[in-house]
C-alpha positions as CSV (number, residue, x, y, z in Angstrom):
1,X,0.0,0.0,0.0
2,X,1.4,3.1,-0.9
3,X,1.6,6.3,1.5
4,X,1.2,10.3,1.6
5,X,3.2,12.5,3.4
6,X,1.8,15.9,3.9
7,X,4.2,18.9,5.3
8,X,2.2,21.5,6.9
9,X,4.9,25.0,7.2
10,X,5.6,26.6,10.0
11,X,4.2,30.0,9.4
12,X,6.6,31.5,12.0
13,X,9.9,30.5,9.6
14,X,10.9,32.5,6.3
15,X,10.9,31.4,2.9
16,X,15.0,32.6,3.6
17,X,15.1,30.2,6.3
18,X,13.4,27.1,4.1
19,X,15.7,28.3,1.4
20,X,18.8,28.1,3.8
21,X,17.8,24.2,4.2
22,X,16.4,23.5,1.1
23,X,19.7,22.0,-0.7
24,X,20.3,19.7,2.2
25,X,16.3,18.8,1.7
26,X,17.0,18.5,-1.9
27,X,19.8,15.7,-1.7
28,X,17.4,14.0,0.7
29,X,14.7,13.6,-2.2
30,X,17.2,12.6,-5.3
31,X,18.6,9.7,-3.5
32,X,14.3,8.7,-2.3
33,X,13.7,9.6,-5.8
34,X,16.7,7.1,-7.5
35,X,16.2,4.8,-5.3
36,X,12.1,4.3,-6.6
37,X,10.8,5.2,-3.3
38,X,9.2,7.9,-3.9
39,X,6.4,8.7,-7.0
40,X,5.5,12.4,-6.5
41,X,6.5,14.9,-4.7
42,X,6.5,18.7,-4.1
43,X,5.0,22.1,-2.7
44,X,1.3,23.4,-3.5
45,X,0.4,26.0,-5.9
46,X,0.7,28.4,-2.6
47,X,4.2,26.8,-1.0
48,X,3.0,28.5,2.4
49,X,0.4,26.1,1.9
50,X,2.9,23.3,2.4
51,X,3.9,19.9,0.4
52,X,2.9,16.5,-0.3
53,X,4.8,13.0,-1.6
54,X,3.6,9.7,-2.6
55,X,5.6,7.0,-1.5
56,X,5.9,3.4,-2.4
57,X,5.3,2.5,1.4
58,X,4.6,3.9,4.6
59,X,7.9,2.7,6.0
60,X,9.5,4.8,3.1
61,X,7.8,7.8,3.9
62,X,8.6,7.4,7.2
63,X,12.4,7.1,7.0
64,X,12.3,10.2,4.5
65,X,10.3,12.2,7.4
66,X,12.5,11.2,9.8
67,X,15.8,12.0,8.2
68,X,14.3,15.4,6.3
69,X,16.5,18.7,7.2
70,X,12.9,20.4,7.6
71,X,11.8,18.4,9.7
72,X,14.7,18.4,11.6
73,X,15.2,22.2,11.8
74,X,11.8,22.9,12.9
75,X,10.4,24.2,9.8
76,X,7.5,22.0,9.3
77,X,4.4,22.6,11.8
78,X,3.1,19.3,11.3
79,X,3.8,16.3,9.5
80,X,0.6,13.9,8.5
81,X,1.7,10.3,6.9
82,X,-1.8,8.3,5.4
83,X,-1.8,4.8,3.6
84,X,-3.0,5.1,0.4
85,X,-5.2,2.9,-2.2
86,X,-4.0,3.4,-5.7
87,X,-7.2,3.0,-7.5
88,X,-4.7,3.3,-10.6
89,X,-2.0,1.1,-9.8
């Protein structure tokens, strides 16, 4: 069963401060994405609005949650992880 992450942001951060943390986030997501374990992934049309990611598994989204420099650093309110059924798949 697949899985959805979804980053809410913490409003009291800066876009400068995501920015600051973004190219550790970024390395973070090629090696999920090269690796196959993640399908989608990125920011809402409004990026204060937060992100989402579809992963192959739960377990997968959890070990990219958990080793995310946002996360880490406090930049990410709250952090919602939901099994998924892929009607499609």
């Amino acid at each position: 069963m697949k899985a959805v992450v979804f980053y809410e942001h913490n409003t009291e951060k800066s876009m400068d401060e995501f920015m600051a943390v973004f190219p550790r986030h970024e390395v973070l997501e090629e090696e999920f994405i090269k690796s196959g374990k993640v399908l989608g992934t990125g920011a809402f049309a409004n990026p204060r609005e937060g992100a989402m990611a579809i992963f192959i598994n739960k377990e997968a989204a959890e070990e990219f949650v958990n080793g995310d420099p946002f996360v880490q650093e406090g930049l990410i309110a709250k952090v919602t992880i939901r099994e998924w059924n892929d009607e499609l798949a």
